[in-house]
C-alpha positions in Angstrom: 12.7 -11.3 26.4 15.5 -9.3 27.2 17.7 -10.8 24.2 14.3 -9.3 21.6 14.6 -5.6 23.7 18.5 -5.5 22.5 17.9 -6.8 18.8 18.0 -4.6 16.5 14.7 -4.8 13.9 14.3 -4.2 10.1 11.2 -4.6 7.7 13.0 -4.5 4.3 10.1 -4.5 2.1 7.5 -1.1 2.5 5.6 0.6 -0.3 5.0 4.0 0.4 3.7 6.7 -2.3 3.5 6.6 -4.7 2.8 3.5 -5.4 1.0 3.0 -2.6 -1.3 5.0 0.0 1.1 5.5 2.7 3.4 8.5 2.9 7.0 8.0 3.3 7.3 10.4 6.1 4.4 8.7 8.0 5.7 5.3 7.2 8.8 6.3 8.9 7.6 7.8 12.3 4.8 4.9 12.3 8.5 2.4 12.3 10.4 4.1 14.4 7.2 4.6 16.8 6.6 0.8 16.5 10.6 -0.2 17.6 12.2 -0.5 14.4 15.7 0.3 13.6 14.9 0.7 10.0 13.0 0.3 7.5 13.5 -0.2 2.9 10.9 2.1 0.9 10.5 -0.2 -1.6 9.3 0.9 -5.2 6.5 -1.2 -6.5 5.0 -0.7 -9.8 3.7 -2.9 -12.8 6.9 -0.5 -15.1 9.7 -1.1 -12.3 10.4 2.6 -11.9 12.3 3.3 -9.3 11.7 6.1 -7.0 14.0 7.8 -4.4 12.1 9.7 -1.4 12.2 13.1 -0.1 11.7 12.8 3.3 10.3 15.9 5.5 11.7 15.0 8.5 14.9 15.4 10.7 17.6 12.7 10.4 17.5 10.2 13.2 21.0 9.1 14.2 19.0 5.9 15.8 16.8 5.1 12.6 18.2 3.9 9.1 16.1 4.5 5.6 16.8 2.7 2.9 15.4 2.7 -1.0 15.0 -0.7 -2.8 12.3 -2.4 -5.9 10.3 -4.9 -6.0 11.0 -6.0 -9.4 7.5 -7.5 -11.2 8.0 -9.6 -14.0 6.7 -12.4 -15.9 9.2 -13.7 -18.1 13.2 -15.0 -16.9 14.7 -12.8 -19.3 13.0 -9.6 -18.5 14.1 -10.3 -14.6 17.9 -10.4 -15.7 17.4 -7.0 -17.5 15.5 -5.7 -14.7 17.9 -7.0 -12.0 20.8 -5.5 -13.7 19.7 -2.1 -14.6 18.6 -1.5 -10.9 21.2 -3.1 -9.2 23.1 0.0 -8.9 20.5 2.5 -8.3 18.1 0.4 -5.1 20.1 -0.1 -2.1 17.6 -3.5 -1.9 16.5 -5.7 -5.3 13.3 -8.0 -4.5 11.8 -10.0 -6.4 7.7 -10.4 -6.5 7.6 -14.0 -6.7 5.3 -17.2 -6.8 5.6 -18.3 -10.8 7.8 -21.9 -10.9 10.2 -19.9 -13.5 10.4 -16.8 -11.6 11.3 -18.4 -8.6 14.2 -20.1 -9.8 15.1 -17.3 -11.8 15.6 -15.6 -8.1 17.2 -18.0 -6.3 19.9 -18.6 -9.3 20.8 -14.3 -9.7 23.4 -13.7 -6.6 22.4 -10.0 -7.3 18.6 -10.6 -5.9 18.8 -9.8 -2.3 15.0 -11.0 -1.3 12.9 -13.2 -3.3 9.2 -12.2 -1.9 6.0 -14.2 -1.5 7.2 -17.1 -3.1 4.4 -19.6 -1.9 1.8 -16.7 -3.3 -0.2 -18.8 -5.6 0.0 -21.7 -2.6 2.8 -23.6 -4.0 5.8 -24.0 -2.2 10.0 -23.9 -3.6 11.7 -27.2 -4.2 14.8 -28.4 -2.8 16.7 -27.7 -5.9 15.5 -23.7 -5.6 16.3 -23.8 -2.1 19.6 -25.3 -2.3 20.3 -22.8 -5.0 19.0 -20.1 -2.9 21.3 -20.7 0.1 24.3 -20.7 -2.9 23.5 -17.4 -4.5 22.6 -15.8 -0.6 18.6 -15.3 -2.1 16.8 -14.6 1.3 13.4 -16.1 1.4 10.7 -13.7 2.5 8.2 -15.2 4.7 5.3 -11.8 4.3 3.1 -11.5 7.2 0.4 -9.9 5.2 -0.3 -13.3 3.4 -1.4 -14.8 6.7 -3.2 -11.6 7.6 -5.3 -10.7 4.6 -5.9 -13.9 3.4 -9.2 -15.6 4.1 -10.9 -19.2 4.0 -9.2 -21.8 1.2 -6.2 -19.4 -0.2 -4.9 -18.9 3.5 -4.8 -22.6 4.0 -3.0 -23.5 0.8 -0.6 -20.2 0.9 0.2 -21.0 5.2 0.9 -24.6 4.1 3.4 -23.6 1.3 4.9 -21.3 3.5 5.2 -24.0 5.8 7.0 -26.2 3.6 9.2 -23.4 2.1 10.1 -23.0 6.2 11.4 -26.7 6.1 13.5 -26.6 3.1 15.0 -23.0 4.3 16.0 -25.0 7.4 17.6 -28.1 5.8 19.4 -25.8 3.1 20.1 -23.0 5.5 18.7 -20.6 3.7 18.3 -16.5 4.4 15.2 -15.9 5.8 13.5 -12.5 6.6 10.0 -11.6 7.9 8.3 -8.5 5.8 5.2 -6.5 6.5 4.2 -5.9 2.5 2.4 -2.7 4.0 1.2 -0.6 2.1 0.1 1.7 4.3 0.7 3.0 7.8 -1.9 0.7 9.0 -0.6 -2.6 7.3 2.8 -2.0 9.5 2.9 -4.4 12.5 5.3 -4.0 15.1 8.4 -6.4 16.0 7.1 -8.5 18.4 3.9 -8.9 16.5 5.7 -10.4 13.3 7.5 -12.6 15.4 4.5 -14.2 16.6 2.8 -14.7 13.4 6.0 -16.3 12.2 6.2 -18.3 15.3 2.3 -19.3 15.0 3.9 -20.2 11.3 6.2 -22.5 12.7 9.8 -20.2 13.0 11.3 -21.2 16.4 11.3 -17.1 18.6 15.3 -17.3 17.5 14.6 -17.9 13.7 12.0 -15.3 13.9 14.2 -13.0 15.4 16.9 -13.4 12.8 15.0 -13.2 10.3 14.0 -9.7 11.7 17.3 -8.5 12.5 20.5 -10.9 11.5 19.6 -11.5 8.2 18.0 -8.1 6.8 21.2 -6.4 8.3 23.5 -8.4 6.8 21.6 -7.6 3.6 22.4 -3.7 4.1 25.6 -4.0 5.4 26.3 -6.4 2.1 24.7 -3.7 -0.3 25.9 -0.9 1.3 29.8 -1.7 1.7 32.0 0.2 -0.1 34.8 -2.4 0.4 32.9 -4.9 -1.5 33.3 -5.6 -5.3 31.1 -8.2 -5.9 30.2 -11.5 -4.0 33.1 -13.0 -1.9 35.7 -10.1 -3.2 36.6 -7.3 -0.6 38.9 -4.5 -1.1 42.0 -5.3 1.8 42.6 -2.0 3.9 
């Protein structure tokens, strides 16, 4: 376990107030407490407003905080709108998932970073929205809290389509990362706990691991590098 001790962890999709119940400030301490690296204070609201957090604390040089949305919409074109006005403001853009048209909608826009609980009504991507998924660099979130609050029936058909989503991300190498959903300070779960639900999902301890730390902090470092123009284009130093 030596290899999990050095990794460095990120949950990338938190809602904090207000929005949500849990403080920004205790999200944060209950993260770091837990073995985090850092964390995304994601915005989550029926209007997409986006909020920026004051946080009462001291910085940490050895925790990282960052802002993002998760965008909730109904109809494809109203996701394009959304996805472009916020693109510039959220460090992260997510996209609350699970409609057939919204899902592709996702995996096609190379300026969604996360598409999130996909498999929430129980039915799983295709091989044509995972292909395009791994294309556009659309990470898949696998959200712990579906296997955790879910009960009888609706855990069955929402484990079984996350299940098959694993599959497809596998043959299609697509991004995957885990998420907490918490909306609180008690919904948080700590590293090595989301890496056993996701293993007791089916993720091998390495593609649970990744999906922790490679692949969330290739998301920030994506987002947050001021080198980079748009997909694929770099300024050269």
């Amino acid at each position: 376990m030596g290899v999990i001790k050095q990794s460095r962890f990120y949950d990338l999709n938190i809602h904090p107030l207000p929005d949500c119940a849990g403080s920004p400030a205790r999200l944060v301490l209950e993260a770091r407490d837990m073995g985090y690296s850092g964390i995304c204070l994601t915005s989550f609201n029926s209007d997409n407003t986006f909020f920026e957090h004051d946080i009462p604390l001291p910085p940490f040089n050895d925790f990282e905080i960052y802002t993002g949305i998760e965008i909730q919409v109904e109809r494809v074109a109203k996701l394009t709108k959304e996805v472009n006005r916020l693109r510039g403001r959220a460090d992260i853009i997510i996209i609350g998932g699970g409609n057939e048209d919204i899902n592709r909608a996702s995996a096609e826009n190379g300026k969604v970073d996360i598409l999130a609980h996909p498999a929430a009504h129980g039915k799983p991507l295709n091989h044509v929205l995972a292909k395009a998924a791994a294309d556009n660099g659309v990470a898949v979130d696998f959200n712990m809290d579906a296997l955790i609050m879910q009960r009888g029936g609706s855990r069955i058909k929402v484990l079984t389509a996350m299940r098959q989503n694993l599959m497809l991300a596998r043959k299609y190498t697509v991004p995957m990362v885990i998420t907490s959903n918490a909306r609180s300070h008690y919904d948080l779960r700590g590293p090595r706990e989301m890496m056993a639900l996701a293993m007791f999902l089916g993720m091998t301890q390495d593609e649970a691991r990744n999906a922790l730390s490679k692949v969330p902090k290739g998301i920030i470092k994506r987002n947050t590098d001021s080198n980079r123009i748009m997909e694929g284009v770099e300024v050269a130093k």
